[in-house]
Backbone and ligand atoms as CSV (ligand in chain L), in Angstrom:
chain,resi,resn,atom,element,x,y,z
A,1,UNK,N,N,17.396,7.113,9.549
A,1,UNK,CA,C,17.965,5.765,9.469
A,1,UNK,C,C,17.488,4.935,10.653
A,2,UNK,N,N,18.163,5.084,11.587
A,2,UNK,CA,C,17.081,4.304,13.084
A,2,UNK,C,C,15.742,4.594,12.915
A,3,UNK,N,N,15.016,5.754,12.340
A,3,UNK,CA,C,14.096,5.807,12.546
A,3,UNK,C,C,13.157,4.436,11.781
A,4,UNK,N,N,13.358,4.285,10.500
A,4,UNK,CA,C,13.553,3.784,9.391
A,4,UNK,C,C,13.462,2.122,10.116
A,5,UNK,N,N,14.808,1.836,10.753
A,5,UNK,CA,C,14.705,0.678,11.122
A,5,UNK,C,C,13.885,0.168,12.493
A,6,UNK,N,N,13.551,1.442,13.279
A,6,UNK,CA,C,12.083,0.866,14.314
A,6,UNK,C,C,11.426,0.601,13.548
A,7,UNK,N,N,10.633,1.338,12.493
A,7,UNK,CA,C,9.245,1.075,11.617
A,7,UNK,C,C,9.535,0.040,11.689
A,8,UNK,N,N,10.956,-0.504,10.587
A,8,UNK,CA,C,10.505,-2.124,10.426
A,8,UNK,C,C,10.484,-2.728,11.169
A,9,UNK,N,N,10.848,-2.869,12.586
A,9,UNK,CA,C,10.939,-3.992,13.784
A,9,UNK,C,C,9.417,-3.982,14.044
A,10,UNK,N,N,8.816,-2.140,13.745
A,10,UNK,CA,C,7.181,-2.400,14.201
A,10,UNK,C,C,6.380,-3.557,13.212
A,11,UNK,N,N,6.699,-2.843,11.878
A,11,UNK,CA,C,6.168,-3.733,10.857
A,11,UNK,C,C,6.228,-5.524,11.122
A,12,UNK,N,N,7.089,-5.466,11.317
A,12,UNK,CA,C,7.990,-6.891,11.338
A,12,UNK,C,C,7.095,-7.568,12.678
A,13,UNK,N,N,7.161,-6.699,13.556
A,13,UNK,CA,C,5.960,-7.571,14.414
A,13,UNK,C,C,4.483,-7.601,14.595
A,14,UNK,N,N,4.020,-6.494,13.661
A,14,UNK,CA,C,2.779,-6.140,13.598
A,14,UNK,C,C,1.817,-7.521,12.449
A,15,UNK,N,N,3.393,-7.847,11.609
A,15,UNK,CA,C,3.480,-9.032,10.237
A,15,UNK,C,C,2.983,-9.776,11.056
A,16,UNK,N,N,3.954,-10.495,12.002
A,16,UNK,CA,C,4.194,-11.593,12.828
A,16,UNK,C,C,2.800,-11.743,13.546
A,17,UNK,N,N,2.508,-10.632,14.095
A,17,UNK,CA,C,0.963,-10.993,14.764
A,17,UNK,C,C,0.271,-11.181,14.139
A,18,UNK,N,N,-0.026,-10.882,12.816
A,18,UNK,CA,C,-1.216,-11.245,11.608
A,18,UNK,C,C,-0.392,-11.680,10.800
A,19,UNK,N,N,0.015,-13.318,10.930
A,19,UNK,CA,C,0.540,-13.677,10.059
A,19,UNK,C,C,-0.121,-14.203,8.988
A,20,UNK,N,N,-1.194,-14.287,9.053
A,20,UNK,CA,C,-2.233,-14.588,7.638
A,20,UNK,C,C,-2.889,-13.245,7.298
A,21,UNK,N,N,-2.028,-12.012,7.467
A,21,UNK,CA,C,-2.456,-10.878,6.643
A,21,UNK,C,C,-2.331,-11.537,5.327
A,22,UNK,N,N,-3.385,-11.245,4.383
A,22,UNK,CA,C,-3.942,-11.380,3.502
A,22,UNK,C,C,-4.468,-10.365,2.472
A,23,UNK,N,N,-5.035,-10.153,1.024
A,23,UNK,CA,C,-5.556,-9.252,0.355
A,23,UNK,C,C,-6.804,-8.889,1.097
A,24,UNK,N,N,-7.344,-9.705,1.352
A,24,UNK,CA,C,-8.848,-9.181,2.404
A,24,UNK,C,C,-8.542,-8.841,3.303
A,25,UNK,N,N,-7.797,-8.790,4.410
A,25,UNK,CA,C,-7.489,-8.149,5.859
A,25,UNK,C,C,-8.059,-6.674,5.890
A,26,UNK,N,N,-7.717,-5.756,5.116
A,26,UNK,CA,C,-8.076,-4.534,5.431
A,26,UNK,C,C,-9.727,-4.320,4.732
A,27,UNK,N,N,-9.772,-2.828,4.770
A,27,UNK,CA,C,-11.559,-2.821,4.066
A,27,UNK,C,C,-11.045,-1.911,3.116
A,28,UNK,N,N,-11.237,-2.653,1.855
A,28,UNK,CA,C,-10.622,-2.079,0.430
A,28,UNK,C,C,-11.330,-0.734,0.599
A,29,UNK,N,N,-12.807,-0.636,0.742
A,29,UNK,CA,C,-13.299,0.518,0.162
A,29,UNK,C,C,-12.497,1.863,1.281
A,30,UNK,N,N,-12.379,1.415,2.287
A,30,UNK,CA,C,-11.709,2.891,2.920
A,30,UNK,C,C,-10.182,2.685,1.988
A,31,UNK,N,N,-9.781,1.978,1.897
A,31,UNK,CA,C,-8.429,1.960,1.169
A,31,UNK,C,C,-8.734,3.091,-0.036
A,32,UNK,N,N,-9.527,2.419,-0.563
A,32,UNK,CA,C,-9.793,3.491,-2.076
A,32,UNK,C,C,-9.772,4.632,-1.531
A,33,UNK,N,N,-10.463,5.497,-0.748
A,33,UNK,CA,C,-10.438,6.797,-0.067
A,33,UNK,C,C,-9.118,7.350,-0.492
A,34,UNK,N,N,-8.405,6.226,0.530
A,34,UNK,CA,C,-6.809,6.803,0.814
A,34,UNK,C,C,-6.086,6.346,-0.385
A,35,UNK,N,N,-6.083,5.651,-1.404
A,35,UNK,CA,C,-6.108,5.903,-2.455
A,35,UNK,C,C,-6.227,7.024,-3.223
A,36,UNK,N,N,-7.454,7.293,-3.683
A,36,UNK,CA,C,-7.816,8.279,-4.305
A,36,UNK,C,C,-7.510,9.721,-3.641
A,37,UNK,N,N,-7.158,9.897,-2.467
A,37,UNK,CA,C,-6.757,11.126,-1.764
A,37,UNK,C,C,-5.321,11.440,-2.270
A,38,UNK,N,N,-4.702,10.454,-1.564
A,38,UNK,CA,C,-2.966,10.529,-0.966
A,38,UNK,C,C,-2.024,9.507,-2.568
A,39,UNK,N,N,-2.345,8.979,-3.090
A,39,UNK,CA,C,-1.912,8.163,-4.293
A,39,UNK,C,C,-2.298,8.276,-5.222
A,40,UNK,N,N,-3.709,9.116,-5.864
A,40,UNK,CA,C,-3.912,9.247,-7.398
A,40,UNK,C,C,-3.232,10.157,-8.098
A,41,UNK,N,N,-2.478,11.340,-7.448
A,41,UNK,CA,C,-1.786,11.801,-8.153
A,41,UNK,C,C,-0.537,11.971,-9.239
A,42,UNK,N,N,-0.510,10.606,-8.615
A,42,UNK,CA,C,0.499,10.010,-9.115
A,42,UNK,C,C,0.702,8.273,-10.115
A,43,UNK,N,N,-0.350,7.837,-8.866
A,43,UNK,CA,C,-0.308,6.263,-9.745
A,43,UNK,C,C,-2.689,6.047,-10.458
A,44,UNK,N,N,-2.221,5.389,-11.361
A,44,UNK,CA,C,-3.211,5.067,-11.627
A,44,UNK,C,C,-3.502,3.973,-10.475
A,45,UNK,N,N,-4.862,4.190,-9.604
A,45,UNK,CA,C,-5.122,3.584,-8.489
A,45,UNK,C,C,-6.726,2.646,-9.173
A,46,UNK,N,N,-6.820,3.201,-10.522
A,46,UNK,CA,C,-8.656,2.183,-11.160
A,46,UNK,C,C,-8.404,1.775,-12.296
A,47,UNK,N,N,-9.244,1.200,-12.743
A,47,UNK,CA,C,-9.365,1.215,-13.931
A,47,UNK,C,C,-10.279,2.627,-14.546
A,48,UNK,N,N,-11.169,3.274,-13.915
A,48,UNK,CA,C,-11.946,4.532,-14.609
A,48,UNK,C,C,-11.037,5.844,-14.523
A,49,UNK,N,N,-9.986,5.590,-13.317
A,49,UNK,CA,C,-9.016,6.811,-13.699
A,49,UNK,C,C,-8.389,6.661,-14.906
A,50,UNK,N,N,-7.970,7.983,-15.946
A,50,UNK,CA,C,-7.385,8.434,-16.836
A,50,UNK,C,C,-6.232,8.848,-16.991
A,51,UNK,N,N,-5.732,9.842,-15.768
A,51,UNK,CA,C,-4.464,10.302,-16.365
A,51,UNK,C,C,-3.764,10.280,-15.040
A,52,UNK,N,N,-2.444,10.172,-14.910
A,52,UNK,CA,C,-1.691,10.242,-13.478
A,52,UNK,C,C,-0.389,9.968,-13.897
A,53,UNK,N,N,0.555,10.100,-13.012
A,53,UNK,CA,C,2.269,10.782,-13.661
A,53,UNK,C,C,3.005,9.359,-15.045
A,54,UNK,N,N,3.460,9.754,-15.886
A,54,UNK,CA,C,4.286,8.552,-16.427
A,54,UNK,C,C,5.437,7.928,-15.610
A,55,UNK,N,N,5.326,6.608,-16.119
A,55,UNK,CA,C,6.705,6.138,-15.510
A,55,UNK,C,C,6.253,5.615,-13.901
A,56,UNK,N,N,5.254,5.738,-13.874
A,56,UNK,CA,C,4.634,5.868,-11.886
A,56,UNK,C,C,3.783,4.105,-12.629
A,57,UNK,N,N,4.140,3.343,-11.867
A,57,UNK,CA,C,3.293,2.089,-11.779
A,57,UNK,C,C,1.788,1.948,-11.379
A,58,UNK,N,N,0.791,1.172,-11.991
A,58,UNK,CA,C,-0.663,1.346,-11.815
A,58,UNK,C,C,-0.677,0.678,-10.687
A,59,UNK,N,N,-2.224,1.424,-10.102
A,59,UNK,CA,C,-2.144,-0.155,-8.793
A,59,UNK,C,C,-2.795,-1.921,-9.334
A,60,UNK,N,N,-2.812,-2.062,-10.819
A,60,UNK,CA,C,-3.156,-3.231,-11.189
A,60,UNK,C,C,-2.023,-3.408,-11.182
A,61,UNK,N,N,-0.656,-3.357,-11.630
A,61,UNK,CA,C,0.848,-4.250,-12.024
A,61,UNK,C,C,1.101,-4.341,-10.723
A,62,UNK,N,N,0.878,-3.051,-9.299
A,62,UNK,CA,C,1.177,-3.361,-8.300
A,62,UNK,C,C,1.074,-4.672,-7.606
A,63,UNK,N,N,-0.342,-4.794,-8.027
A,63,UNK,CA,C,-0.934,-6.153,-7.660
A,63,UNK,C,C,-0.451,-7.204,-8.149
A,64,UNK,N,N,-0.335,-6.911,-9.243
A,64,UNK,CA,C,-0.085,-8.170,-10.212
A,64,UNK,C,C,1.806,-8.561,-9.543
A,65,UNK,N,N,2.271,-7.383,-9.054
A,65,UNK,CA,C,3.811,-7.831,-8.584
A,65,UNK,C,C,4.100,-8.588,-7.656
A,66,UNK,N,N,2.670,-8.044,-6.618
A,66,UNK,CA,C,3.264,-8.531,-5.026
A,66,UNK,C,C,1.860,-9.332,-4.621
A,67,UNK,N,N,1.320,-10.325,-6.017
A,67,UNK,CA,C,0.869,-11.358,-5.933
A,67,UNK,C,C,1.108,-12.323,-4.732
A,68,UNK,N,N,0.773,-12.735,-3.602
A,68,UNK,CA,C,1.168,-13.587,-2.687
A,68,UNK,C,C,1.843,-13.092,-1.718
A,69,UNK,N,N,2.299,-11.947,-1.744
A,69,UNK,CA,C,3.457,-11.321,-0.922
A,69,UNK,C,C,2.822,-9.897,-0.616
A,70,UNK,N,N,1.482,-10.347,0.144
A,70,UNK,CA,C,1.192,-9.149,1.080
A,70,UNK,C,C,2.104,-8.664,1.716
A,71,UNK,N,N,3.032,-9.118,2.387
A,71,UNK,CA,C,3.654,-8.805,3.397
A,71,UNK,C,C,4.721,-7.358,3.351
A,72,UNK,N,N,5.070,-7.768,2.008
A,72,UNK,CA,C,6.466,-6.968,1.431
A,72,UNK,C,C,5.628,-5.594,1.122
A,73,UNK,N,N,4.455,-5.678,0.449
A,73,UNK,CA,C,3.538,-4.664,0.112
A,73,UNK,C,C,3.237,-3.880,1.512
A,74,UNK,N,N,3.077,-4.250,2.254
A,74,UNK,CA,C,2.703,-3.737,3.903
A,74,UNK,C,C,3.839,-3.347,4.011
A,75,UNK,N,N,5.190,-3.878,3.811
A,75,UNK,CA,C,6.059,-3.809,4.680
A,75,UNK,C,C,6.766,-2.145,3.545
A,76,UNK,N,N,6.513,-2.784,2.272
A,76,UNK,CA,C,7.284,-1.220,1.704
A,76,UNK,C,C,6.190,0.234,1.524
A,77,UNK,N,N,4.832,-0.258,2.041
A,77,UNK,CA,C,4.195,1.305,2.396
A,77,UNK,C,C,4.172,1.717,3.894
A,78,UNK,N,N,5.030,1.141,4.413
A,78,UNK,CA,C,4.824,1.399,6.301
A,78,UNK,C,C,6.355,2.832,5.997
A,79,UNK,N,N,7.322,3.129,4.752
A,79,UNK,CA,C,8.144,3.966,4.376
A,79,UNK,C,C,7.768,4.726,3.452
A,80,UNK,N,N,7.727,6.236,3.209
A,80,UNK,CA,C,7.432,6.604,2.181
A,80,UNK,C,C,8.264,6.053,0.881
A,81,UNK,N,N,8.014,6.400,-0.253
A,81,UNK,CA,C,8.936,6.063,-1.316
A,81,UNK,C,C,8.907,7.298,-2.128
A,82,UNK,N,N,10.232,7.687,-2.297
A,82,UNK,CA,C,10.316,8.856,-2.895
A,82,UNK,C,C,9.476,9.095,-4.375
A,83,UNK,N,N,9.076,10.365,-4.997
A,83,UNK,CA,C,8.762,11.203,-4.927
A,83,UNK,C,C,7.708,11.003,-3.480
A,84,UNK,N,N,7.124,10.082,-3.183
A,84,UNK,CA,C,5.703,10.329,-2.362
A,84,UNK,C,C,6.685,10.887,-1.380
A,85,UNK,N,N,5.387,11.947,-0.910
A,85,UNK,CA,C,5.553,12.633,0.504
A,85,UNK,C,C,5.244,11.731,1.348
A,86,UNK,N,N,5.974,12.162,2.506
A,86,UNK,CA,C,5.656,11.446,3.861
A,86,UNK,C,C,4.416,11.402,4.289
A,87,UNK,N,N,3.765,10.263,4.006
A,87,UNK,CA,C,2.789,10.044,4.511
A,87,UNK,C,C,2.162,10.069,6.455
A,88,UNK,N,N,3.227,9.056,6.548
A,88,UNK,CA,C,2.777,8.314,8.133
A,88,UNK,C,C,1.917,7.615,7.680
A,89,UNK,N,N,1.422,6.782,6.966
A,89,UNK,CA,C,0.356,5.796,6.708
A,89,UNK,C,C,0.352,5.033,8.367
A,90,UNK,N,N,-1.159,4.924,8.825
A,90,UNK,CA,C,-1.301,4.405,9.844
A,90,UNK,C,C,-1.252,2.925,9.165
A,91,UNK,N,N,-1.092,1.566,10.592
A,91,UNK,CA,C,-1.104,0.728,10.339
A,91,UNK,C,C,-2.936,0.076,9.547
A,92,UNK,N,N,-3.465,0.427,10.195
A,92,UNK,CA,C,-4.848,0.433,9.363
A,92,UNK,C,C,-5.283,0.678,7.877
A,93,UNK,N,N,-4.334,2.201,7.904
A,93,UNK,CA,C,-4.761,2.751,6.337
A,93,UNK,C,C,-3.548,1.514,5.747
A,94,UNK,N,N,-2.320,1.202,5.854
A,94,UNK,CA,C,-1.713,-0.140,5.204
A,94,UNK,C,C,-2.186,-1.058,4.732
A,95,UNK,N,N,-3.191,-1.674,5.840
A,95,UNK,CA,C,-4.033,-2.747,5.499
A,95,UNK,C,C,-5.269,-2.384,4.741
A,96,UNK,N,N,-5.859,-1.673,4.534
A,96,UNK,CA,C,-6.824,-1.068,3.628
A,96,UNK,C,C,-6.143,-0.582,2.578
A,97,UNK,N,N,-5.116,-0.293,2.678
A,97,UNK,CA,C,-4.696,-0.039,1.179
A,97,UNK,C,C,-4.196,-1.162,0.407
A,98,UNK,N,N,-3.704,-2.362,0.994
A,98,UNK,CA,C,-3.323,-3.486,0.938
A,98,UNK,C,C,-4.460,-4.069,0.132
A,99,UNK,N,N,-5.674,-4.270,1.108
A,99,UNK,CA,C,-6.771,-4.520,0.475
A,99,UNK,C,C,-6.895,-4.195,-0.837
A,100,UNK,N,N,-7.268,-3.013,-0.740
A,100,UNK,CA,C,-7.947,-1.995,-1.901
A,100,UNK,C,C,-7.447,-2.676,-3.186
A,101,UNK,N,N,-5.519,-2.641,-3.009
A,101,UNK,CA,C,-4.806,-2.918,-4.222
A,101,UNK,C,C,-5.021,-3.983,-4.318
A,102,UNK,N,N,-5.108,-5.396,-3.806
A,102,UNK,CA,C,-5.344,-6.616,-4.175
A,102,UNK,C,C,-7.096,-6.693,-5.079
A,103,UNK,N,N,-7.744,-5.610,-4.830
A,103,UNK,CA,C,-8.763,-5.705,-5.705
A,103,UNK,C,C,-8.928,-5.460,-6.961
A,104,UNK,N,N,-7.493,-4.294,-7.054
A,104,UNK,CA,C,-7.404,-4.356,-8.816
A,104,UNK,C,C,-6.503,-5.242,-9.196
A,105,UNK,N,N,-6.542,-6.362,-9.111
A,105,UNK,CA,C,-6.532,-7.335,-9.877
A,105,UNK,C,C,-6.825,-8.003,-10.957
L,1,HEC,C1,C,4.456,11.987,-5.715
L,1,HEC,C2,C,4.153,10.794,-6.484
L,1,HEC,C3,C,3.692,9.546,-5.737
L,1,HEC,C4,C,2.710,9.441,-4.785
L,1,HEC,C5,C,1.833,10.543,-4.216
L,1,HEC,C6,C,2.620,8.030,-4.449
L,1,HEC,N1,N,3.543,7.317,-5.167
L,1,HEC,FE1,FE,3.816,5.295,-5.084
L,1,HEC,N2,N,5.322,5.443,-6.479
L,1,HEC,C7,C,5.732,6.612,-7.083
L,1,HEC,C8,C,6.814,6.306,-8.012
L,1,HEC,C9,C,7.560,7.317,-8.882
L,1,HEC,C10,C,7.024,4.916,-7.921
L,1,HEC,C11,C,8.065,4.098,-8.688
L,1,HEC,C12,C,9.420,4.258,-8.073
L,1,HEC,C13,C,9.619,3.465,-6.849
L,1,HEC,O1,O,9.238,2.274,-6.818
L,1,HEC,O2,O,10.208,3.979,-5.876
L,1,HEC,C14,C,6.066,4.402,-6.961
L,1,HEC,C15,C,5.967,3.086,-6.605
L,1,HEC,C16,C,5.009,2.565,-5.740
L,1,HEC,C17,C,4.847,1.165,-5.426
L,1,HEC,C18,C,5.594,0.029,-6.117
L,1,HEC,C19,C,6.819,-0.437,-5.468
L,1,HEC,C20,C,7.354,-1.607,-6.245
L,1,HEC,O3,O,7.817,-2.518,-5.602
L,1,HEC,O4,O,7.317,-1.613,-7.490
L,1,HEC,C21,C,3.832,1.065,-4.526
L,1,HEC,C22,C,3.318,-0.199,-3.860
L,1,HEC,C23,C,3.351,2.396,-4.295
L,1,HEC,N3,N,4.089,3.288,-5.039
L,1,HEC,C24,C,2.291,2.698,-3.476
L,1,HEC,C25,C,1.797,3.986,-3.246
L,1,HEC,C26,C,0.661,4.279,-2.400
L,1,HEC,C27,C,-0.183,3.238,-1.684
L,1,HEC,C28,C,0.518,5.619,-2.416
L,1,HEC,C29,C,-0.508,6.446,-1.640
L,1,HEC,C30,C,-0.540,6.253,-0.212
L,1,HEC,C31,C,1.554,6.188,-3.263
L,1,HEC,N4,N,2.301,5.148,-3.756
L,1,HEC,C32,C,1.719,7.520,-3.534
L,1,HEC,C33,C,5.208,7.883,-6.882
L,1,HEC,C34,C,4.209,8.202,-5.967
């Protein structure tokens, strides 16, 4: 729980310093990496992937959700989300994954 709420004070100022984080900020293609490593098991992360859990959201609707609202997208992978394992996503791999997903669009 505290732990939980440092992240976000980090997040929250890491936002604040890049406040024109954007879909381009990170470098999609390392995103895909961490994508395709740590997230295909679960979500459809392409369009050429095939199969990955039901009920698990693609990373196109992802995109298509948090249209304009990088921020919230940064801000809800800086926490794991259950089933996902604890990542620790560095602040980098965030923004590259940030990226990445704003490309399937
Ligand atoms: C073990 C399965 C699993 C893994 C691995 C996983 N996810 Fe998820 N993810 C889910 C499920 C299930 C949901 C839908 C439930 C939820 O929103 O909590 C979800 C939802 C999401 C959402 C949508 C939240 C929303 O607002 O609708 C995002 C963004 C997301 N995952 C990103 C990622 C990223 C990025 C990775 C890789 C670093 C990842 N996930 C790895 C299972 C997983």
């Amino acid at each position: 729980m505290i732990k939980q709420f440092f992240i976000h004070l980090f997040v929250l100022a890491l936002l604040t310093a890049n406040s024109n984080l954007a879909w381009s900020g990170g470098d999609a293609e390392l995103g895909q990496a961490v994508a395709q490593k740590w997230c295909a098991t679960c979500h459809l992360v392409s369009d050429s992937q095939t199969t990955a859990s039901a009920d698990v959201p693609t990373f196109r609707s992802i995109a298509a959700k948090y249209d304009d609202n990088t921020d919230a997208l940064a801000a809800f992978l800086a926490d794991p989300h259950p089933p996902m394992p604890s990542l620790s996503l560095t602040w980098n791999q965030i923004r590259d994954l940030v990226a990445y997903i704003g490309s399937q669009r």
